[in-house]
N, CA, C and O atoms as CSV, one atom per row, in Angstrom:
chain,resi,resn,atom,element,x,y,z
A,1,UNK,N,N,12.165,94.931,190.923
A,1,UNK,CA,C,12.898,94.122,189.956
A,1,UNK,C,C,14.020,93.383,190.657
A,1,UNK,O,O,14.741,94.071,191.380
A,2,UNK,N,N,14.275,92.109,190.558
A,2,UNK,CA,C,15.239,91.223,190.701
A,2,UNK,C,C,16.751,91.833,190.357
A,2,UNK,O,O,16.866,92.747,189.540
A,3,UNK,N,N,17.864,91.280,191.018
A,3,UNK,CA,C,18.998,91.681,190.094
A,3,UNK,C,C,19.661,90.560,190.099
A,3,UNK,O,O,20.652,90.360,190.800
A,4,UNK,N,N,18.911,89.351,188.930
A,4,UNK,CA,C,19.942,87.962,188.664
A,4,UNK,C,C,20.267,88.035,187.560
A,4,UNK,O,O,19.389,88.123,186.701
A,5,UNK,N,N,21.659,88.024,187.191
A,5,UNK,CA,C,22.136,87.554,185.885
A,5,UNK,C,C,22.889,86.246,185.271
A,5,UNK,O,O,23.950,85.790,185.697
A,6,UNK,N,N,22.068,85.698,184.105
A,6,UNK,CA,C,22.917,84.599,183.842
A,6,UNK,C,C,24.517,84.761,182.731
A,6,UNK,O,O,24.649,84.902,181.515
A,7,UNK,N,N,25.134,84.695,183.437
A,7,UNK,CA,C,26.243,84.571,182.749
A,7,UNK,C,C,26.478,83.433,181.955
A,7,UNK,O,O,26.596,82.365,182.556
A,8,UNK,N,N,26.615,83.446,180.142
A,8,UNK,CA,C,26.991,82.617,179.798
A,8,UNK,C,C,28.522,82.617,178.503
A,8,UNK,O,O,28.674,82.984,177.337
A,9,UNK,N,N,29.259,82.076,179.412
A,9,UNK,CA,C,30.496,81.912,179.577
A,9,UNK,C,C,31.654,81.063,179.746
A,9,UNK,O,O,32.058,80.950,180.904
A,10,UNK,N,N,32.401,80.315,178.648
A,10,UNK,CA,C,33.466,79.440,179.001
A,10,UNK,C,C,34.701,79.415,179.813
A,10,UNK,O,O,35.209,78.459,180.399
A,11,UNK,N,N,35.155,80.859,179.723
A,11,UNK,CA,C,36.185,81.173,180.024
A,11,UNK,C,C,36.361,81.457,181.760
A,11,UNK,O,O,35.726,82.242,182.466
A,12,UNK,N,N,37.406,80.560,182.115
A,12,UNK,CA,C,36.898,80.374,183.879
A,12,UNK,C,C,37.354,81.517,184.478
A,12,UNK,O,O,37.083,81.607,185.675
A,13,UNK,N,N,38.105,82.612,183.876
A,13,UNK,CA,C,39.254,83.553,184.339
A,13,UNK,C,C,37.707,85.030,184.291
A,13,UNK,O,O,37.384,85.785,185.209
A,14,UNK,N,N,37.291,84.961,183.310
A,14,UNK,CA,C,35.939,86.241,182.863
A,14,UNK,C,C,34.719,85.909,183.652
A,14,UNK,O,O,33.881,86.787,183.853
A,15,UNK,N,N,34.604,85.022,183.990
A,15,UNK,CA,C,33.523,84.174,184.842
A,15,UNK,C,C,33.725,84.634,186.316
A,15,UNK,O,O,32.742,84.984,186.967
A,16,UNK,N,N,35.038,84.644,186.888
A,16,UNK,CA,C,35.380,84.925,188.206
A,16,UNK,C,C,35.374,86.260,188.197
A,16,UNK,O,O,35.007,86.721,189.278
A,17,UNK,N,N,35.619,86.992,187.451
A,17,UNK,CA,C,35.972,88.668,187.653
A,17,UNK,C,C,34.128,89.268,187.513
A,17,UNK,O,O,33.439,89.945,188.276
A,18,UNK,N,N,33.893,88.738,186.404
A,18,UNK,CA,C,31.978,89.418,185.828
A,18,UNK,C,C,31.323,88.574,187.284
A,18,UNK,O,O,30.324,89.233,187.572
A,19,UNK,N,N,31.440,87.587,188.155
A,19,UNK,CA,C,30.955,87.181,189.533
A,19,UNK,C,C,31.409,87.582,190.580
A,19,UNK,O,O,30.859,87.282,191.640
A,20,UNK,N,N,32.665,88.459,190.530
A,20,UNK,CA,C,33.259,89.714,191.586
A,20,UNK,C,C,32.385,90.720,191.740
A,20,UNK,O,O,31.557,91.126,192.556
A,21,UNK,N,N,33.020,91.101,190.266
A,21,UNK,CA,C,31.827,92.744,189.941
A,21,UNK,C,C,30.717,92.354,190.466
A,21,UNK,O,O,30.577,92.238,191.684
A,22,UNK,N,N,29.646,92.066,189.469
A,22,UNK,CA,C,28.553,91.969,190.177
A,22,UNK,C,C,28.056,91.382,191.684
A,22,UNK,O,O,27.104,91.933,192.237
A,23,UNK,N,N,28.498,90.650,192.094
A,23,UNK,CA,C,28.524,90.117,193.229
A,23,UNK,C,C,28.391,91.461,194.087
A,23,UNK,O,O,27.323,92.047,194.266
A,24,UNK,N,N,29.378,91.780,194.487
A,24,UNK,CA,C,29.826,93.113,195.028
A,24,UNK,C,C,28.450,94.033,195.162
A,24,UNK,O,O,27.824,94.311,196.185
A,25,UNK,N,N,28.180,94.426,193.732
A,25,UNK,CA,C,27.244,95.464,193.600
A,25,UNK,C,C,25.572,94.199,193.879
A,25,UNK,O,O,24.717,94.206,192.994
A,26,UNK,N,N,25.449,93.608,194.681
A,26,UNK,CA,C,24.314,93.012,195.321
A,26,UNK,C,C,23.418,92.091,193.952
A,26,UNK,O,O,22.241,91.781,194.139
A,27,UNK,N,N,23.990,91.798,192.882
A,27,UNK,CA,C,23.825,90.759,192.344
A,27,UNK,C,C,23.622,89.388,192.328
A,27,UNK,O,O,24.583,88.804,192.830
A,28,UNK,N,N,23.032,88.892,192.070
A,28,UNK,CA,C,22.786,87.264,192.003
A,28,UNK,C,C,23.852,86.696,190.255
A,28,UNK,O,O,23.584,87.026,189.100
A,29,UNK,N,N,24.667,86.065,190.601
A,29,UNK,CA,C,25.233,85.875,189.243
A,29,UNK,C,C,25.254,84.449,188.941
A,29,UNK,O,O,25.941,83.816,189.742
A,30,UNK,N,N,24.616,83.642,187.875
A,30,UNK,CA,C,24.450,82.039,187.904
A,30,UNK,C,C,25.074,82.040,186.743
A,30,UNK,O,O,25.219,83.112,186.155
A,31,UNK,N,N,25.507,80.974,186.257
A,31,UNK,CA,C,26.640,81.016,185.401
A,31,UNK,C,C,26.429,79.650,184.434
A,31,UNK,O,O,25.907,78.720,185.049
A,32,UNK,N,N,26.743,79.378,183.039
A,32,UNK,CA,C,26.302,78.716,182.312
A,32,UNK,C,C,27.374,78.706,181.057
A,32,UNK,O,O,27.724,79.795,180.600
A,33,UNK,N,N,27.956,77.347,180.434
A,33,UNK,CA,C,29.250,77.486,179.776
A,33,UNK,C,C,28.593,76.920,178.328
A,33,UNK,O,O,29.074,77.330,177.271
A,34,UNK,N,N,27.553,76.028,178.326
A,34,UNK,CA,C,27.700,75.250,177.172
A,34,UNK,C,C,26.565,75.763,176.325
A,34,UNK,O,O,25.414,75.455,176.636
A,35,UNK,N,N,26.883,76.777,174.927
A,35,UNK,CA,C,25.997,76.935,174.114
A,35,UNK,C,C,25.001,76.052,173.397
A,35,UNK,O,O,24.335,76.796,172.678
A,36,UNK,N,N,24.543,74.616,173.249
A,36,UNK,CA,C,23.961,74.097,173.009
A,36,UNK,C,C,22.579,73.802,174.107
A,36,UNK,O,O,21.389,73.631,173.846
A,37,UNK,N,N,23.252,73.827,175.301
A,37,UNK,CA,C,22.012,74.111,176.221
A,37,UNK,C,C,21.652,75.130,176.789
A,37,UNK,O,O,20.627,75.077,177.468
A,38,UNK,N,N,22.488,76.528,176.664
A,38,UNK,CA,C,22.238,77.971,176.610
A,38,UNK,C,C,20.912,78.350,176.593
A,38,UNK,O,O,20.511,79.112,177.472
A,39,UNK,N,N,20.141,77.931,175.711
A,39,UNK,CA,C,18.539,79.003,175.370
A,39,UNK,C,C,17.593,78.197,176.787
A,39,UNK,O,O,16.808,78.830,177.494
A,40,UNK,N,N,17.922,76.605,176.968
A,40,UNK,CA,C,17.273,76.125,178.092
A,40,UNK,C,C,17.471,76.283,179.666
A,40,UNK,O,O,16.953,75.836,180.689
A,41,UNK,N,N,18.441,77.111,179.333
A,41,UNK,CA,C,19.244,77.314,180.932
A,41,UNK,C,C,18.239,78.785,180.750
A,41,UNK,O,O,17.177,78.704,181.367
A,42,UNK,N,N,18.485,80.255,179.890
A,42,UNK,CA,C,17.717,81.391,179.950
A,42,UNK,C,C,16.137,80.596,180.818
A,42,UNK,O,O,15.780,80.852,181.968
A,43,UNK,N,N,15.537,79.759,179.980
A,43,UNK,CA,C,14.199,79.277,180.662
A,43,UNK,C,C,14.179,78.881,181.704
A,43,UNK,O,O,13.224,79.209,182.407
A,44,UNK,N,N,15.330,77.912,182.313
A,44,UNK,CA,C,15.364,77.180,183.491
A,44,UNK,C,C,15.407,78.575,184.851
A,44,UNK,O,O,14.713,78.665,185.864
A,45,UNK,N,N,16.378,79.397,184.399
A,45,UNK,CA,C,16.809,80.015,185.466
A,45,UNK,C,C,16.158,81.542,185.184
A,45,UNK,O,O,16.413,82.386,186.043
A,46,UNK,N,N,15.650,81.795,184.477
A,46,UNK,CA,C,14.323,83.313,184.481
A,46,UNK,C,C,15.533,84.937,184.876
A,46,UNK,O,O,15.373,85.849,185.687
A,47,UNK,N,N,16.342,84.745,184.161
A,47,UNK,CA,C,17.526,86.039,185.008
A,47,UNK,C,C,16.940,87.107,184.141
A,47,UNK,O,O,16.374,86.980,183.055
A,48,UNK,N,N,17.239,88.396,184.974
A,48,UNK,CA,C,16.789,89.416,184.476
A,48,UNK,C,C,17.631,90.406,183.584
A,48,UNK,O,O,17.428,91.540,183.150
A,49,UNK,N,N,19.007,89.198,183.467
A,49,UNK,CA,C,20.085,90.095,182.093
A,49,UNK,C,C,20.630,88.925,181.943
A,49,UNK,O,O,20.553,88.173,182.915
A,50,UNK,N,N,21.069,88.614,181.165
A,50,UNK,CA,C,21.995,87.195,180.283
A,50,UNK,C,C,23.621,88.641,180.042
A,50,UNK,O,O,23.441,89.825,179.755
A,51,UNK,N,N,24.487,88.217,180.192
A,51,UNK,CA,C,25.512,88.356,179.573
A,51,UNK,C,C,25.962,87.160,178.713
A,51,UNK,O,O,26.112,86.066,179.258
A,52,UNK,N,N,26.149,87.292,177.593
A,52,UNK,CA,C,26.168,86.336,176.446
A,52,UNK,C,C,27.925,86.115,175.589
A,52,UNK,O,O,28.068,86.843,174.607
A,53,UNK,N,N,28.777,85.468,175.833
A,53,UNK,CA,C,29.773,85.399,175.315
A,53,UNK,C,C,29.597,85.121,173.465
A,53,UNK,O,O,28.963,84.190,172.969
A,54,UNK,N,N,30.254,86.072,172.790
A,54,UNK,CA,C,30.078,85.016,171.593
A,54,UNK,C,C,30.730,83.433,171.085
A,54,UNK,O,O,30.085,82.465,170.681
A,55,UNK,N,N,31.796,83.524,171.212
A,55,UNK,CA,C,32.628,82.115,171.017
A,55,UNK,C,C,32.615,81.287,172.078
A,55,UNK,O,O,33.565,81.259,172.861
A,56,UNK,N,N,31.195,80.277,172.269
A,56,UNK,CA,C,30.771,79.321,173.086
A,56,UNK,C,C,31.348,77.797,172.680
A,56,UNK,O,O,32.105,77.635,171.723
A,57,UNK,N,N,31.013,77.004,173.305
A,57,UNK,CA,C,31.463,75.270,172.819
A,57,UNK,C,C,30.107,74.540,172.470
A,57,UNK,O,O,29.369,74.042,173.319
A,58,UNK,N,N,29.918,74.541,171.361
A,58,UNK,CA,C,28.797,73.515,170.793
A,58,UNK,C,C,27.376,74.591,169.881
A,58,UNK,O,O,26.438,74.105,169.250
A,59,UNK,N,N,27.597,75.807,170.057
A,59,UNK,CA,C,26.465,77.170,169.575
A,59,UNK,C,C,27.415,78.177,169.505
A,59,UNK,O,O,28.513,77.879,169.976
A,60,UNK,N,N,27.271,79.424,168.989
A,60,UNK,CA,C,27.683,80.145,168.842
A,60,UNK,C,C,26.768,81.373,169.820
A,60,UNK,O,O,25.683,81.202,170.376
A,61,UNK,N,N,27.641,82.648,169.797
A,61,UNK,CA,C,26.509,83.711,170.504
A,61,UNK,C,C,25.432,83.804,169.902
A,61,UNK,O,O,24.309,83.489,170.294
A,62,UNK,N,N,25.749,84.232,168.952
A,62,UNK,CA,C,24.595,84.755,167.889
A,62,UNK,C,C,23.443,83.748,167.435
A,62,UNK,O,O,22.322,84.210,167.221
A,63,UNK,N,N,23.667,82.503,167.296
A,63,UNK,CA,C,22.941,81.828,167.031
A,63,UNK,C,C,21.680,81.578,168.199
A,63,UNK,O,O,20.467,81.493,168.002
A,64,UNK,N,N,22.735,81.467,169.939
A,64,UNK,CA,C,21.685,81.911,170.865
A,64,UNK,C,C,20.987,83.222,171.126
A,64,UNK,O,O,20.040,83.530,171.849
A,65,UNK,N,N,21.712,83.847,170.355
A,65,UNK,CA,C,21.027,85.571,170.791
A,65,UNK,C,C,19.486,85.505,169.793
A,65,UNK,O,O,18.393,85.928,170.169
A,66,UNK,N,N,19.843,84.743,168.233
A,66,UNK,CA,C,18.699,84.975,167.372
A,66,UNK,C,C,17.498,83.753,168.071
A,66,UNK,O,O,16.312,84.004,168.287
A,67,UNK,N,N,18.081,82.634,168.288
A,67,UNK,CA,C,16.777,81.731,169.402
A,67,UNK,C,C,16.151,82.458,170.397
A,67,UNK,O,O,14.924,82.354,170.417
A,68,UNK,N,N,16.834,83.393,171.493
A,68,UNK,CA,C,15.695,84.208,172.271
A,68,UNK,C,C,15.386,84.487,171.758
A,68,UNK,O,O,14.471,83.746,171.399
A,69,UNK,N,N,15.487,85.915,170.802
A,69,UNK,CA,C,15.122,86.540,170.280
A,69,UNK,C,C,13.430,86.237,169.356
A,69,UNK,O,O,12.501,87.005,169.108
A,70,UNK,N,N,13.630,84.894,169.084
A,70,UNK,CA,C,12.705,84.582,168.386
A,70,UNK,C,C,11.493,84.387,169.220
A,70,UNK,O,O,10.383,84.670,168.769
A,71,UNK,N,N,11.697,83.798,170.712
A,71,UNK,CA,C,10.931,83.239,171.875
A,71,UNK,C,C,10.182,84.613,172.098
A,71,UNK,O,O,10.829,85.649,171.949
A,72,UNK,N,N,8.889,84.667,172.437
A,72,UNK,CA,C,8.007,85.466,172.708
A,72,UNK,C,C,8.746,85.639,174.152
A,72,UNK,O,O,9.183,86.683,174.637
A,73,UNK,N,N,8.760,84.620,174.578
A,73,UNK,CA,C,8.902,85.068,176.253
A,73,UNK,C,C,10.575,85.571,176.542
A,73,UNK,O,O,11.151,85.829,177.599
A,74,UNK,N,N,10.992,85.582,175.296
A,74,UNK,CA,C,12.784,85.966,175.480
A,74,UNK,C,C,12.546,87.639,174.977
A,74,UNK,O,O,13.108,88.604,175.495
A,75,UNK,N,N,11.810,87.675,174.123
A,75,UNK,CA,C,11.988,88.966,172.923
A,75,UNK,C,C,12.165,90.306,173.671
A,75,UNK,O,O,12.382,91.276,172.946
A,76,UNK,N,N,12.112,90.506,174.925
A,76,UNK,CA,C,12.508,91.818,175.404
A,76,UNK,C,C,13.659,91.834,176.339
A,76,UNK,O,O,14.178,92.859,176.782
A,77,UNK,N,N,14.099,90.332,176.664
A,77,UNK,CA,C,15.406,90.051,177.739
A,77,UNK,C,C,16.283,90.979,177.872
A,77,UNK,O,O,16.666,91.071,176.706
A,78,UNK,N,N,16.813,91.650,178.391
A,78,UNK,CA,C,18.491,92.172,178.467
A,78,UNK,C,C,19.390,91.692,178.307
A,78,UNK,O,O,19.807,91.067,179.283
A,79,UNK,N,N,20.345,91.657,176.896
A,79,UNK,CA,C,20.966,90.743,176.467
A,79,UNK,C,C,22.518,91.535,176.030
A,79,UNK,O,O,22.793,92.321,175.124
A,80,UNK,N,N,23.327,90.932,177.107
A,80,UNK,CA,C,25.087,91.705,176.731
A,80,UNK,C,C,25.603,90.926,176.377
A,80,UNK,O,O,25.645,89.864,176.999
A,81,UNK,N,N,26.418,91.171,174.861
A,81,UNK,CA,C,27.179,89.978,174.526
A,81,UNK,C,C,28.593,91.084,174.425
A,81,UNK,O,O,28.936,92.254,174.254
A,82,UNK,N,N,29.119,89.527,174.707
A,82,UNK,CA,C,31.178,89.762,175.129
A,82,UNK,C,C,31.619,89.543,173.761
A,82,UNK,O,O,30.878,88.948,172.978
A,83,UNK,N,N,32.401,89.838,173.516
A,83,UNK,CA,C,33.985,89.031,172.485
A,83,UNK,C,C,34.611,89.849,172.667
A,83,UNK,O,O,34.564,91.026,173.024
A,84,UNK,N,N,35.590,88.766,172.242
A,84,UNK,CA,C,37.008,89.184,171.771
A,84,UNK,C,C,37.519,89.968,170.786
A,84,UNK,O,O,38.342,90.882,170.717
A,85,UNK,N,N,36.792,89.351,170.020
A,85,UNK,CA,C,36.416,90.392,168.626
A,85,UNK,C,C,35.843,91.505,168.442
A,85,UNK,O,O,34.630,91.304,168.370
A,86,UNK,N,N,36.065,92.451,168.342
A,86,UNK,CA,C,35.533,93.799,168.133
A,86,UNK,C,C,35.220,94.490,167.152
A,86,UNK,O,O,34.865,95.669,167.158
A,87,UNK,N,N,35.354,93.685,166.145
A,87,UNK,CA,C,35.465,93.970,164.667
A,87,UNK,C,C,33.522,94.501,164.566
A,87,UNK,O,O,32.506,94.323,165.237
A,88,UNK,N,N,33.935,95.229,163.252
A,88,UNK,CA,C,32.267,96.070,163.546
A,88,UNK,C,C,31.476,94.856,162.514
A,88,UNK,O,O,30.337,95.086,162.110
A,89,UNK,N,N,31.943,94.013,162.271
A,89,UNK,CA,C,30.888,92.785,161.625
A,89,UNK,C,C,30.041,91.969,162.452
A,89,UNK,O,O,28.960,91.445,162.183
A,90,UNK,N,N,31.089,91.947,164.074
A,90,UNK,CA,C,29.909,91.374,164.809
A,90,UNK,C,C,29.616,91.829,166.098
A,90,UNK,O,O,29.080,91.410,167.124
A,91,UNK,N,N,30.269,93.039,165.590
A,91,UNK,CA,C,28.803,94.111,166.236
A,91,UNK,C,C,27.415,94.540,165.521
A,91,UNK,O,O,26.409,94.926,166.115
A,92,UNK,N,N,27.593,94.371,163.915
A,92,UNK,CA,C,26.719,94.456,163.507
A,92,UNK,C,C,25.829,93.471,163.109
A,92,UNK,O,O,24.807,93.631,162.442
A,93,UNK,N,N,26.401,92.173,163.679
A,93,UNK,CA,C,25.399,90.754,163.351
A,93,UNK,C,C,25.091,90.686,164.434
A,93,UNK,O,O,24.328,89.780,164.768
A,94,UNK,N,N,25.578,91.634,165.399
A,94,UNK,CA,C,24.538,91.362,167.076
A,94,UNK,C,C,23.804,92.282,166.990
A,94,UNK,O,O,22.717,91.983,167.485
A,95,UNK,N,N,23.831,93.350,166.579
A,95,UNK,CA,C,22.330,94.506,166.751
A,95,UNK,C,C,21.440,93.890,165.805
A,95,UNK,O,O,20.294,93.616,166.160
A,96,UNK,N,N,21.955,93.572,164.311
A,96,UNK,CA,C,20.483,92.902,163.407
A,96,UNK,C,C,19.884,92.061,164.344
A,96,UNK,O,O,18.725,92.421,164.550
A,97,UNK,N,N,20.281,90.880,165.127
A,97,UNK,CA,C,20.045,89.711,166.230
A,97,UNK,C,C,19.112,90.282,167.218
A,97,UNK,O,O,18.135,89.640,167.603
A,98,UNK,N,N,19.352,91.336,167.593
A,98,UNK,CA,C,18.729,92.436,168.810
A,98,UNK,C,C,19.113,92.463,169.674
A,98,UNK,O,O,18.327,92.626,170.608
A,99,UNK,N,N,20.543,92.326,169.971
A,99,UNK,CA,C,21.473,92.640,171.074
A,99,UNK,C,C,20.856,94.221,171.875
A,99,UNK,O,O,20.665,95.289,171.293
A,100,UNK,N,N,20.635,93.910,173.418
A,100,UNK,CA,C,20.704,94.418,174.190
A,100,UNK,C,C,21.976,96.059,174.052
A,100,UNK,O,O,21.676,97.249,173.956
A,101,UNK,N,N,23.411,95.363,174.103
A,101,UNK,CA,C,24.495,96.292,174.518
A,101,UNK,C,C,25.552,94.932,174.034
A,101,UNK,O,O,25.346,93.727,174.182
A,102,UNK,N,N,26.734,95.635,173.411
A,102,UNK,CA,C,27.795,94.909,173.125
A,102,UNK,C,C,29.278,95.572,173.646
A,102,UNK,O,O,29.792,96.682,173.507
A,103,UNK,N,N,29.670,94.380,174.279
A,103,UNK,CA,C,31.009,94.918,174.581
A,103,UNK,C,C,32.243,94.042,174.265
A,103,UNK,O,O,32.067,92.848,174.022
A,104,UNK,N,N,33.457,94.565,174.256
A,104,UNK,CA,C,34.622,93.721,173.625
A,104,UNK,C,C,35.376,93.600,174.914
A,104,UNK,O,O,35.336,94.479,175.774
A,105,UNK,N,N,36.109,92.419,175.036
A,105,UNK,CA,C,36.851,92.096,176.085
A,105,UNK,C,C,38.168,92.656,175.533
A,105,UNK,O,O,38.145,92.731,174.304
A,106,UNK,N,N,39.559,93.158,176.222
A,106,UNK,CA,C,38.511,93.152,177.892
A,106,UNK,C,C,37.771,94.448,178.104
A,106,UNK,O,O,37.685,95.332,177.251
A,107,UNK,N,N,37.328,94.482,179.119
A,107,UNK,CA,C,36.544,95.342,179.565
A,107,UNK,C,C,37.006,96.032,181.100
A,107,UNK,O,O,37.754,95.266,181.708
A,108,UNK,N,N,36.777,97.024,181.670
A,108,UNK,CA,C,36.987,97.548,182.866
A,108,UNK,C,C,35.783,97.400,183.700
A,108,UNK,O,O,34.669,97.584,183.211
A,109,UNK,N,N,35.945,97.087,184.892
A,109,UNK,CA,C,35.283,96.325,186.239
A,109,UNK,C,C,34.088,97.960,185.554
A,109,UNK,O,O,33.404,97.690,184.567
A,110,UNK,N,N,34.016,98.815,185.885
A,110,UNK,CA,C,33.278,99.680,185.890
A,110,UNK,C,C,32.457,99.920,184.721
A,110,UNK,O,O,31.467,100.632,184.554
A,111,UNK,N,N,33.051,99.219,184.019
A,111,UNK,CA,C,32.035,98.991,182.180
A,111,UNK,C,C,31.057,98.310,182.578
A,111,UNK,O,O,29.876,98.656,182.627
A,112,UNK,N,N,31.626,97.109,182.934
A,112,UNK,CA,C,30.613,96.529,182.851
A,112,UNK,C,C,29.657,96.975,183.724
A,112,UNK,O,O,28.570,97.341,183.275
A,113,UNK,N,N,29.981,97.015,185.398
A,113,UNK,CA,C,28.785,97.067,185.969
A,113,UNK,C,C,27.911,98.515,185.383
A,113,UNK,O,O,26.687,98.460,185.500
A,114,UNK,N,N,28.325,99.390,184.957
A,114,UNK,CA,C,27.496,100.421,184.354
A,114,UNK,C,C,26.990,100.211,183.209
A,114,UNK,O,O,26.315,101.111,182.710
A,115,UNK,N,N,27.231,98.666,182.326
A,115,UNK,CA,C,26.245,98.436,181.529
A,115,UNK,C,C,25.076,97.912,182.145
A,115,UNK,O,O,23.902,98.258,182.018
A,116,UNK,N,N,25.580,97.048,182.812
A,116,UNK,CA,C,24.500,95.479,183.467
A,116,UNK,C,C,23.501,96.904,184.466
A,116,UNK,O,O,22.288,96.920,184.672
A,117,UNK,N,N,24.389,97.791,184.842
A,117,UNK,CA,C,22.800,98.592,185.729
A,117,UNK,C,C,21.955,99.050,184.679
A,117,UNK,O,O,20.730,98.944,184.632
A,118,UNK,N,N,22.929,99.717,183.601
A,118,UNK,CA,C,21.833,100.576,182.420
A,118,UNK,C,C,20.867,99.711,181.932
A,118,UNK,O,O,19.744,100.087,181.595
A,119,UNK,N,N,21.340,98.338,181.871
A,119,UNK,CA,C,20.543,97.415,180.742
A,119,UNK,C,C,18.951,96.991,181.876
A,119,UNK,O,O,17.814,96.731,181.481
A,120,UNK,N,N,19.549,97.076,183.534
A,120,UNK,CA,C,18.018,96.788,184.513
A,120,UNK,C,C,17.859,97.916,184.496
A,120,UNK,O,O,17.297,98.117,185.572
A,121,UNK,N,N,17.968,98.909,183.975
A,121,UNK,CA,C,16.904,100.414,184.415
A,121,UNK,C,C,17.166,100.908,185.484
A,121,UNK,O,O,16.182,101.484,185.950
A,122,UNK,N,N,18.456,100.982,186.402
A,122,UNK,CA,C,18.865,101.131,187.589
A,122,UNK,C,C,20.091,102.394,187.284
A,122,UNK,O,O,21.184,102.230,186.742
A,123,UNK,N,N,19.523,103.631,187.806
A,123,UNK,CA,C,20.246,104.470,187.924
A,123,UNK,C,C,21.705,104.564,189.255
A,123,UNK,O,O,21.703,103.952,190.323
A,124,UNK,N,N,22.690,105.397,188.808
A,124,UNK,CA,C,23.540,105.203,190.211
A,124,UNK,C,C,22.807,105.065,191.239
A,124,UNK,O,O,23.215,104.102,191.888
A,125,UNK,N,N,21.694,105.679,191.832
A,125,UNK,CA,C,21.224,106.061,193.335
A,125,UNK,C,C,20.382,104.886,193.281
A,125,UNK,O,O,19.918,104.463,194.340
A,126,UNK,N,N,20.126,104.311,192.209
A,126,UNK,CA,C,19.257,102.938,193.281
A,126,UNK,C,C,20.290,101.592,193.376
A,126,UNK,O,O,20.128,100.807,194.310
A,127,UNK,N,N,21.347,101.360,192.381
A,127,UNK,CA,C,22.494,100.630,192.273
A,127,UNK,C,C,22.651,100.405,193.894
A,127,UNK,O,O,22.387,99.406,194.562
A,128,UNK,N,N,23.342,102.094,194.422
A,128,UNK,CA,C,23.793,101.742,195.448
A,128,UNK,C,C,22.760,101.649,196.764
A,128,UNK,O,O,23.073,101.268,197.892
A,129,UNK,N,N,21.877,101.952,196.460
A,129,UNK,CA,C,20.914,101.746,197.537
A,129,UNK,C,C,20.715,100.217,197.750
A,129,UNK,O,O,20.630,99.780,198.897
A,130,UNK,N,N,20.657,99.596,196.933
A,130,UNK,CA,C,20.338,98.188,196.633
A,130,UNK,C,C,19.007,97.471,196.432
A,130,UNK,O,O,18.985,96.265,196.186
């Protein structure tokens, strides 16, 4: 299995830290800001986890989370969506959607990468093996 993730993400400050982390841990991290062309970038670039911001410019998360979702060739993706918001309304309009794993910013360097391994099926010992 590959380890590329597309990050999609406005915020230039969460973008640099989620391309540290992973980076680090032998990641490929490609990065993508504008929700209206969001679902064509997942196709363009084939990553094997999307981290998904909800409050995008021009789409919303959710609205891209329910378009994979709908795509035969999206419907099993690994899909982490961010906010700010933590409120359990949209945590619970991202699991109806079929969110992968949800997390609220911020987050600790070690959250995440122990989601993004859980979500590829990568236990500690192959993480660090690479």
């Amino acid at each position: 299995m590959g380890k590329r993730v597309l990050l999609i993400e406005d915020e230039p400050n969460i973008i640099e830290a989620i391309r540290f982390i992973l980076s680090r841990d032998g990641w490929t991290v490609e990065t993508h800001s504008d929700g209206a062309t969001a679902v064509a970038a997942v196709a363009a670039k084939r990553p094997d986890i999307v981290i998904l911001d909800v409050m995008l410019p021009n789409k919303s998360g959710f609205d891209i989370l329910r378009d994979l979702r709908g795509m035969a060739e999206h419907s099993d993706l690994s899909i982490l969506m961010l906010t700010a918001r933590g409120q359990k309304k949209d945590r619970d309009m991202a699991e109806a959607a079929g969110v992968s794993h949800f997390m609220t910013k911020p987050f600790s360097n070690s959250e995440m990468l122990e989601a993004v391994r859980r979500l590829a099926g990568l236990d500690r010992a192959q993480a660090n093996d690479g």
